[in-house]
C-alpha positions as CSV (number, residue, x, y, z in Angstrom):
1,X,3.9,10.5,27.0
2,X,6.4,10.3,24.6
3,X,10.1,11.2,25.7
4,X,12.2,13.8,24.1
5,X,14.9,10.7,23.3
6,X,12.3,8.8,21.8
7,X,11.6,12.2,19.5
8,X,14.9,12.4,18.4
9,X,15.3,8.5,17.5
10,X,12.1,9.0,15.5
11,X,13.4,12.1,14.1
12,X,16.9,10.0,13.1
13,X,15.3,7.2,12.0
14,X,13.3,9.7,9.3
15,X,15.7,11.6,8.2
16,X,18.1,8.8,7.4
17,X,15.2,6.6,5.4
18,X,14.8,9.9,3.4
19,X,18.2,9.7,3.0
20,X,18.7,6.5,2.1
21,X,15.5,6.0,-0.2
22,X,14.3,8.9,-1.3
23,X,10.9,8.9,0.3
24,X,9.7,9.2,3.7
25,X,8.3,6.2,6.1
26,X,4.8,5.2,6.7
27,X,3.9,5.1,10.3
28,X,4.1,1.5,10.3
29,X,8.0,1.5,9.3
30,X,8.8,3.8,12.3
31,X,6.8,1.2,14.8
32,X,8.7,-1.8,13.0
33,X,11.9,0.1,13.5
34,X,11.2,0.2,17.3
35,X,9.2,-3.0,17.3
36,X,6.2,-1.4,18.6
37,X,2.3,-1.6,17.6
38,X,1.5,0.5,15.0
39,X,-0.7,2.6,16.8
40,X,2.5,3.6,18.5
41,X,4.3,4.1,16.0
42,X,1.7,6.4,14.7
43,X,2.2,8.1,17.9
44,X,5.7,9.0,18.0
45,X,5.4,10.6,14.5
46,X,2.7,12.8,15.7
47,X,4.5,13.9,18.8
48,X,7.5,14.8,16.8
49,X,5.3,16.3,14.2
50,X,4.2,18.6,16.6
51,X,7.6,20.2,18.1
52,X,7.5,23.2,16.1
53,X,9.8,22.2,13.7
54,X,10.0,22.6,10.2
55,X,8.2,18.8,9.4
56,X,4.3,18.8,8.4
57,X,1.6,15.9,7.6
58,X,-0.7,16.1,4.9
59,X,-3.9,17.7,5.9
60,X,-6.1,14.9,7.5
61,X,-3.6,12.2,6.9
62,X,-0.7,10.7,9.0
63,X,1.4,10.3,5.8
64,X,4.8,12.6,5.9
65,X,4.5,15.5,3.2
66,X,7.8,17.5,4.3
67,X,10.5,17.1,6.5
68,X,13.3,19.4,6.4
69,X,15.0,20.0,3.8
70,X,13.6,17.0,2.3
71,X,9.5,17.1,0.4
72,X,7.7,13.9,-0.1
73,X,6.6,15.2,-3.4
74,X,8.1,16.7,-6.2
75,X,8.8,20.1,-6.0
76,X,11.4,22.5,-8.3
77,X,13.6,21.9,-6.1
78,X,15.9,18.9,-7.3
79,X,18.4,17.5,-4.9
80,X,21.4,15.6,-6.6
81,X,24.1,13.8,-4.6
82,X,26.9,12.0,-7.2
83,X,24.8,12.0,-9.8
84,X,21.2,10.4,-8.4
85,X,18.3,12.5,-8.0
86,X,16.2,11.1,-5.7
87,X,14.8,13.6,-3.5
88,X,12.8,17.0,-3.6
89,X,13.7,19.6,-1.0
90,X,11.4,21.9,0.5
């Protein structure tokens, strides 16, 4: 059972590489970050994934397509922050 701290250091830990990068993390980044097995890792973005909030997988993948306000593709919606455009909103 994952604990609802655990959620929200997952959910930090996502939004700030989206912030920082422009894309979201693999599974494998979030159990690196909290130097766990992968499988574990996998697991806590699942759990999170499934709090009804506005954050969604790609059908039959465990790779991030959206989490709000950021898209892991492009999308017409253009975010730009001093000048860089580096991230898609939802």
């Amino acid at each position: 059972m994952v604990t609802a701290q655990q959620k929200d250091r997952t959910y930090h830990y996502i939004l700030e590489t989206f912030i920082k990068r422009g894309y979201a993390p693999h599974y494998t980044e979030i159990a690196g970050e909290f130097s766990v097995h992968p499988e574990e890792g996998k697991k806590l973005l699942h759990e999170l994934m499934s709090c009804n909030l506005p954050v969604w997988l790609y059908p039959g993948t465990d790779l991030i397509a959206s989490f709000a306000p950021f898209n892991n593709q492009p999308t017409q919606y253009r975010i730009t922050v001093d000048g860089q455009q580096k991230w898609f909103a939802q």
